[in-house]
Structure formats: structure tokens, C-alpha cells
VOPA-73893 format. One line per 3 residues: for each residue x, y, z of N, C-alpha, C, O. Coordinates in pm, whole numbers, plus 50000, padded with zeros to 5 digits. Example, Ala and Ser with C-alpha at 12.3 -4.5 7.8 and 13.67 -1.06 7.14 Angstrom:
// VOPA-73893
51319:49431:50780:51230:49550:50780:51320:49670:50780:51424:49668:50846 ~ 51285:49775:50708:51367:49894:50714:51290:50003:50787:51341:50114:50804
END
This chain:
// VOPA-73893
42750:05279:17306:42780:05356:17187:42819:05497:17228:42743:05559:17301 ~ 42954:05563:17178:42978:05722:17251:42888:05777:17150:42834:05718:17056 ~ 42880:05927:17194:42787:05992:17133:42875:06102:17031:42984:06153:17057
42806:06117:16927:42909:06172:16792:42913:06343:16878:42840:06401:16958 ~ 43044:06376:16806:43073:06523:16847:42995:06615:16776:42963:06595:16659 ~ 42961:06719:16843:42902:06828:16793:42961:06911:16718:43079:06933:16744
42911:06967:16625:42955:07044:16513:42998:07197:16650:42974:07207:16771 ~ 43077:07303:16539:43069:07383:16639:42979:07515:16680:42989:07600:16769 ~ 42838:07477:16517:42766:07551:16559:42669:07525:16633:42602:07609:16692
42647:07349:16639:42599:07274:16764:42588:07327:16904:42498:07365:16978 ~ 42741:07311:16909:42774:07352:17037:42756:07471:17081:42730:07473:17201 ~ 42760:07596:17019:42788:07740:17026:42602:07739:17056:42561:07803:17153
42512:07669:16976:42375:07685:17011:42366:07613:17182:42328:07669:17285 ~ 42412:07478:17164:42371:07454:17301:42430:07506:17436:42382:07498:17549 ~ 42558:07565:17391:42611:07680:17501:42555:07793:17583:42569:07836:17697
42461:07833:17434:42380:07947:17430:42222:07927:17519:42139:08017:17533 ~ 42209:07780:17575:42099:07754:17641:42109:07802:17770:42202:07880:17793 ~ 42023:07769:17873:42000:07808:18026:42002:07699:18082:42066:07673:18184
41928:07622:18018:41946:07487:18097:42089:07384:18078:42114:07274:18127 ~ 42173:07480:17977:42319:07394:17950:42439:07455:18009:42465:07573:17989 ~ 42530:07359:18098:42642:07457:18182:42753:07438:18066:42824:07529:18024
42755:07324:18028:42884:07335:17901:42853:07204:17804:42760:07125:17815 ~ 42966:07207:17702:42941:07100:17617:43084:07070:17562:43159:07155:17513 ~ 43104:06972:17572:43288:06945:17555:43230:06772:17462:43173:06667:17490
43300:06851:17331:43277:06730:17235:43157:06616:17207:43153:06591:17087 ~ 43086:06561:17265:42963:06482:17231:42932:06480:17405:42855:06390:17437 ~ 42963:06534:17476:42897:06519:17586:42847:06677:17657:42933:06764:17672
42703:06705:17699:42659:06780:17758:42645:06797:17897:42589:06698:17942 ~ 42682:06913:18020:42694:06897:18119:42556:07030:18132:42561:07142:18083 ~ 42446:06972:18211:42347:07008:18177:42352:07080:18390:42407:07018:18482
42261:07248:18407:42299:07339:18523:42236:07205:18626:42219:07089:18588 ~ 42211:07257:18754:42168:07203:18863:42013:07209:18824:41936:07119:18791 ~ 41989:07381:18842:41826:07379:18804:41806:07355:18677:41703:07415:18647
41854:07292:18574:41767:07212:18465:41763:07087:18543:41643:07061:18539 ~ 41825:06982:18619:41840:06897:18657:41690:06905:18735:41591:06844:18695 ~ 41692:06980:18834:41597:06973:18967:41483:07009:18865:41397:06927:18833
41489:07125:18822:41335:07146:18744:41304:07038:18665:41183:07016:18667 ~ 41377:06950:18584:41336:06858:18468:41280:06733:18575:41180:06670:18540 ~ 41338:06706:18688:41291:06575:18752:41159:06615:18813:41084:06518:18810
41097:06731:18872:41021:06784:18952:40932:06776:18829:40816:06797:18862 ~ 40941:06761:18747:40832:06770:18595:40813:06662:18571:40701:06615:18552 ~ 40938:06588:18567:40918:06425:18514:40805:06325:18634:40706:06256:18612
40870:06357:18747:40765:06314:18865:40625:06350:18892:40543:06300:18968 ~ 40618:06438:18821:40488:06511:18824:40431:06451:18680:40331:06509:18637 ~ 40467:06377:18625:40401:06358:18487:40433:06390:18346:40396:06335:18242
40491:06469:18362:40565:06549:18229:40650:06437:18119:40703:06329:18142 ~ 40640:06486:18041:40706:06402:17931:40875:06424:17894:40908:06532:17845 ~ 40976:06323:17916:41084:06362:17949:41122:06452:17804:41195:06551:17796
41062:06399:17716:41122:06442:17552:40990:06617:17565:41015:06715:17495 ~ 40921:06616:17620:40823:06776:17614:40927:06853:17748:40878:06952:17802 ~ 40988:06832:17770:41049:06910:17909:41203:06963:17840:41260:07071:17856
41244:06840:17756:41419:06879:17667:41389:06986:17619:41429:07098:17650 ~ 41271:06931:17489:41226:07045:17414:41148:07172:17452:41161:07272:17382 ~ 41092:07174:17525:41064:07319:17548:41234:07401:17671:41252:07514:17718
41294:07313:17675:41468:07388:17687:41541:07427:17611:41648:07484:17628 ~ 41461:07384:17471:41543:07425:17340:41625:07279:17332:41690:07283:17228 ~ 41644:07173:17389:41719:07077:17361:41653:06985:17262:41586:06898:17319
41651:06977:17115:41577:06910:17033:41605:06787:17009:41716:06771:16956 ~ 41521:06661:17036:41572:06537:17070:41651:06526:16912:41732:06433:16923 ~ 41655:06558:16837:41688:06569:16697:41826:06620:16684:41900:06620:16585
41850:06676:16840:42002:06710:16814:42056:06620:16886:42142:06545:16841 ~ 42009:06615:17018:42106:06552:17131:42076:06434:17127:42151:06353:17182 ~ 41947:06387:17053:41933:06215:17069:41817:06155:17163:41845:06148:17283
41704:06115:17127:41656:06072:17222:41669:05979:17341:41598:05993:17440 ~ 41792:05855:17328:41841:05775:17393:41926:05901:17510:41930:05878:17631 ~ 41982:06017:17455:42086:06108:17605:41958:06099:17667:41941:06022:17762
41836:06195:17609:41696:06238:17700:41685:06056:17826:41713:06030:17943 ~ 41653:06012:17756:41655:05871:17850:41697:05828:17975:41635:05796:18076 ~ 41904:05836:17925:41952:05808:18012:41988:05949:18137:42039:05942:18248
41935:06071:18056:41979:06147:18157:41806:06127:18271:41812:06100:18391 ~ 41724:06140:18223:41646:06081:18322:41667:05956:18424:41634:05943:18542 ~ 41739:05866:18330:41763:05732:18422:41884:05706:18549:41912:05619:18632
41928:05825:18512:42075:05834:18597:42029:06003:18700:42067:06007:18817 ~ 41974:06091:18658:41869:06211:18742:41793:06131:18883:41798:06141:19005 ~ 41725:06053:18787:41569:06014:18880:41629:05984:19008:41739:05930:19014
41566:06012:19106:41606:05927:19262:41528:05789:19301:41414:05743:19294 ~ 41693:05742:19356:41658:05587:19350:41574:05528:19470:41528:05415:19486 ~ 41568:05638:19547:41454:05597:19681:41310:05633:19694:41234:05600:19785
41268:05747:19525:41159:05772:19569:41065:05628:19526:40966:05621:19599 ~ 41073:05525:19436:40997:05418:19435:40997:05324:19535:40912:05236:19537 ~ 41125:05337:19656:41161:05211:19706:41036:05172:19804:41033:05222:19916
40910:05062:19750:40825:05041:19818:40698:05080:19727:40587:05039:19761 ~ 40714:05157:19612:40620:05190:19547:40580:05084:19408:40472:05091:19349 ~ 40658:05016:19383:40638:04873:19301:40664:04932:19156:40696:04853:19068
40652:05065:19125:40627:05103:18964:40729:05233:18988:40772:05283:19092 ~ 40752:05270:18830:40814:05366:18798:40759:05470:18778:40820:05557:18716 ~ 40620:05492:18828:40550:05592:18793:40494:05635:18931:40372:05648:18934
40556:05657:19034:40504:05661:19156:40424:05779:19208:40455:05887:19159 ~ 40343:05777:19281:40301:05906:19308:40329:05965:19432:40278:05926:19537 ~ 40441:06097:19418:40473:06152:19521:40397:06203:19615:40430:06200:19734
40290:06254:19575:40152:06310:19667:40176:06213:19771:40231:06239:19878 ~ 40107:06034:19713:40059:05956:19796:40207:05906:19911:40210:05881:20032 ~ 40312:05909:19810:40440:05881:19863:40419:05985:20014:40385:05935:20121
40454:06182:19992:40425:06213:20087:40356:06133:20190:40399:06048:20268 ~ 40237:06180:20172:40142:06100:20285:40155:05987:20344:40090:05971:20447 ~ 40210:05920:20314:40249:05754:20376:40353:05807:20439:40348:05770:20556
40466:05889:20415:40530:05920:20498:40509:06015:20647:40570:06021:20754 ~ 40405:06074:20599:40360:06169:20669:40300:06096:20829:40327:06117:20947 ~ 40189:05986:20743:40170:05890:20840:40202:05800:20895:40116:05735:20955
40374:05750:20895:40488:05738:21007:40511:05781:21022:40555:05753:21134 ~ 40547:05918:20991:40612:06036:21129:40545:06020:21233:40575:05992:21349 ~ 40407:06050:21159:40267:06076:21298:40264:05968:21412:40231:05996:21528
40305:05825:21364:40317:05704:21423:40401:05667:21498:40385:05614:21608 ~ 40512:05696:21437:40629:05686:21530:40687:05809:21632:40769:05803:21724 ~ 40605:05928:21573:40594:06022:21761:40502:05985:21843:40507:06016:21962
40396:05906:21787:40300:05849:21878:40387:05771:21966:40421:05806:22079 ~ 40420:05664:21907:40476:05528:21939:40587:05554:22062:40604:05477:22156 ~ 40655:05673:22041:40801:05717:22130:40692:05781:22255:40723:05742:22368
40570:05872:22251:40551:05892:22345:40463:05786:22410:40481:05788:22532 ~ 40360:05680:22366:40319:05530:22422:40428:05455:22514:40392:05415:22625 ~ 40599:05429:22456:40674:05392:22503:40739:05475:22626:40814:05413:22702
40716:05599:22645:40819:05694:22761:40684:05627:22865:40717:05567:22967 ~ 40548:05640:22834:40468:05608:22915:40407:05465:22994:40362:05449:23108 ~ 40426:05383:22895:40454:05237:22933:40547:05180:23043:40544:05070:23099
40618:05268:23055:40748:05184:23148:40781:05085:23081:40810:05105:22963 ~ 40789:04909:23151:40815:04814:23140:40745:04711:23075:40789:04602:23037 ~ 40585:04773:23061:40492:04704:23003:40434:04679:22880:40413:04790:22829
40405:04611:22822:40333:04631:22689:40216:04711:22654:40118:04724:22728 ~ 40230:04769:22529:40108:04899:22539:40011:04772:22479:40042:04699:22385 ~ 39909:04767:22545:39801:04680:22478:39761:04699:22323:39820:04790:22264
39671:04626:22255:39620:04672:22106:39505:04743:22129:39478:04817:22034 ~ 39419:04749:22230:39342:04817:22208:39370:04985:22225:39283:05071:22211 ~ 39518:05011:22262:39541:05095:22295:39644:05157:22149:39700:05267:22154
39649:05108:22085:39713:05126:21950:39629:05129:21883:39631:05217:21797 ~ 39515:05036:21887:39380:05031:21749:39333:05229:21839:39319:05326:21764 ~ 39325:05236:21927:39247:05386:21963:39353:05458:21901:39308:05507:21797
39490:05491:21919:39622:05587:21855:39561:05545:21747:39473:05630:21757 ~ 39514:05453:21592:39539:05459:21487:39423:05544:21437:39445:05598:21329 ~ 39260:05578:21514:39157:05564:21551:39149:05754:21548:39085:05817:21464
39207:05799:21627:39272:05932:21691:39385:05993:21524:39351:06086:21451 ~ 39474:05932:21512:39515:05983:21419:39452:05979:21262:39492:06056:21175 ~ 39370:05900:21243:39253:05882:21152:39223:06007:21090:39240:06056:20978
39148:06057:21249:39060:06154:21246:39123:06324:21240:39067:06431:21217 ~ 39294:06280:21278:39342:06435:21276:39359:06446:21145:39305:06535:21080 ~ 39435:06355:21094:39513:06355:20961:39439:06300:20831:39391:06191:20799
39454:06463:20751:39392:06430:20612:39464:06277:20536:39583:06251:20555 ~ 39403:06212:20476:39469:06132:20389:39526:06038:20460:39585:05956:20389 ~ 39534:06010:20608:39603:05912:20669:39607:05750:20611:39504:05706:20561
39691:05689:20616:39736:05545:20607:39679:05461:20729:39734:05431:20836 ~ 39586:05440:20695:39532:05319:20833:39649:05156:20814:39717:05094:20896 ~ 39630:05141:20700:39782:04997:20635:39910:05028:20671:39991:04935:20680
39944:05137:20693:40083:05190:20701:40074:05215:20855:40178:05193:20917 ~ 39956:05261:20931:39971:05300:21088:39988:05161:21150:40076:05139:21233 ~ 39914:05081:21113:39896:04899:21139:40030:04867:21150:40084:04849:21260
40113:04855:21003:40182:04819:20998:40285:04822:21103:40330:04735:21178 ~ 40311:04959:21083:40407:05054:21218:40387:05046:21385:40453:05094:21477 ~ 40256:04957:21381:40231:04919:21553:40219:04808:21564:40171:04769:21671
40258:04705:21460:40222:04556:21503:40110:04491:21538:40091:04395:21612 ~ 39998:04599:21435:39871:04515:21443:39846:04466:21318:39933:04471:21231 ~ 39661:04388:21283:39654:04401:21161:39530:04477:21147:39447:04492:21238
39518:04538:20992:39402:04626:20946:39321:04519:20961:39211:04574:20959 ~ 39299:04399:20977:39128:04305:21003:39129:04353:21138:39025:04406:21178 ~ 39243:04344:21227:39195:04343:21369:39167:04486:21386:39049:04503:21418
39234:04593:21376:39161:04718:21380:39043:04770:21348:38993:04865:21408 ~ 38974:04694:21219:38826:04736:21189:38783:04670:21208:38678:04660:21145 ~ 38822:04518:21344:38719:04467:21450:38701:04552:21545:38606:04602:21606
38786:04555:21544:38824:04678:21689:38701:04782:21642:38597:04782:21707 ~ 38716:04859:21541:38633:04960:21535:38444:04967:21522:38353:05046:21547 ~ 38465:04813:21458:38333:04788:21445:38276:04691:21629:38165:04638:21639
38360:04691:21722:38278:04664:21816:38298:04815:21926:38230:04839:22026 ~ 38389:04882:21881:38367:05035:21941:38245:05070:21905:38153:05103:21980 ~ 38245:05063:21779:38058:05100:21747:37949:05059:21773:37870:05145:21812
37908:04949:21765:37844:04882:21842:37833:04930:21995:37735:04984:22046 ~ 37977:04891:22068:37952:04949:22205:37875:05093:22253:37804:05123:22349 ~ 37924:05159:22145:37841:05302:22117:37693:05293:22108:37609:05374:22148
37679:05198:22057:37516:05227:22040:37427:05206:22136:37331:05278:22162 ~ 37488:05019:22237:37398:04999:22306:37427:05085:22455:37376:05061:22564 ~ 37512:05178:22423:37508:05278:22580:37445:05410:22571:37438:05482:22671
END
């Protein structure tokens, strides 16, 4: 469905916004930073129709279906990829990323040191073990993943490190 043209005191108001770069007949070309600020809100929780309107964009003018699709065509298409929902949480997103970086500089310096050989698991369950303990919030599922072990075998691993701990 196109979207009906704006009157021209419509337009002359939504011209008059900050968050609007122009408006040419029923379509609005909305700045960069309304763009970046409105998604950085929406990701964070914000309500796409409480973010228009406090821009002065009243879903009553522009339509709640534009509010929609300009979110749906804004949003970035990689921050869910792996997160299963549309409501993802970037915090946790960070951090999972955070903890493959950490993994895979591990992993590059395990490999310069290995030579020709295979780095054992017990020598990856200790790297996941070590980075645990540096890194707030670390991904023990995501470090696993990234070394070709599994989280059962690592918290065998850890639970006979402990053990070994005790009886020495």
C-alpha cells in the first residue's frame, strides 16, 4: 500500500524536526543519528512507537505500520544471527563474542607452539579453565565449542582436577 501524501503543513512540521532530513510527498527520509539513536534504543528495549514519539513523529501522522517497517529494514541483520529471537541481548551477544576473541588468540598461540602435534584436551580443558578465571562473564559453551571439546568433558576434567587437589 503507498503511503498518502502529506498535506503541506504536514510536511513543513515534519521538516521542522531533527530527527527528519526531508520529506518528498508520502515518503520520509529520516538523519543518520535518528537512525543510529532510534536502533541503539530499540536494542536496548525501548519501544519503537515511545522513541518516534518523543521525536515529535506522532504515529497518528506517519502511521504506525512506517514506525514498523522503518525498524524492520534499520535493525541489523547479524545482530540475532545465532541468537534464536528478536529480542536479543546485546550485553550477552557482546560477551560471547568477547569469549572467542579470547579463544581464538589462545588457540593461534597453542598452534605457533604445537608444531606438528596435536594440542591435547587436557590442555584446552586448562586454556578454558585459565580463561574462566580472567574473564568476567566468560562462555565456558562457547570456549568448548571453539576448541573441539565438550562442556560434559570439561567439568570432568574439572571435577577430577579437584579431586586431584585434594588428595595432594
Amino acid at each position: 500500500m503507498a503511503h498518502r501524501d502529506f498535506t503541506d503543513e504536514e510536511r513543513a512540521y515534519l521538516e521542522s524536526l531533527p530527527a527528519v532530513a526531508g520529506v518528498s510527498g508520502g515518503m520520509i527520509r529520516y538523519t543518520d543519528e535518528f537512525r543510529d539513536s532510534c536502533m541503539e534504543r530499540y536494542l536496548s528495549g525501548d519501544s519503537p512507537v515511545r522513541i518516534f514519539r518523543e521525536a515529535g513523529l506522532e504515529p497518528e501522522l506517519i502511521g504506525h505500520k512506517r514506525i514498523e517497517r522503518c525498524i524492520a529494514r534499520w535493525r541489523p541483520r547479524d545482530i540475532s544471527e545465532g541468537a534464536g529471537d528478536r529480542n536479543c541481548d546485546l550485553a550477552k551477544q557482546n560477551q560471547l563474542m568477547k569469549t572467542r576473541v579470547a579463544v581464538l588468540e589462545e588457540l593461534v598461540e597453542l598452534a605457533e607452539a604445537r608444531s606438528s602435534r596435536v594440542v591435547s584436551k587436557a590442555k584446552r580443558f586448562a586454556l578454558i579453565e585459565r580463561l574462566r578465571d580472567e574473564l568476567a562473564g566468560f562462555s565456558i559453551s562457547e570456549a568448548c565449542h571453539a576448541l573441539g571439546v565438550s562442556v560434559a568433558g570439561y567439568y570432568h576434567w574439572r571435577s577430577t582436577q579437584a579431586k586431584q587437589a585434594e588428595e595432594a
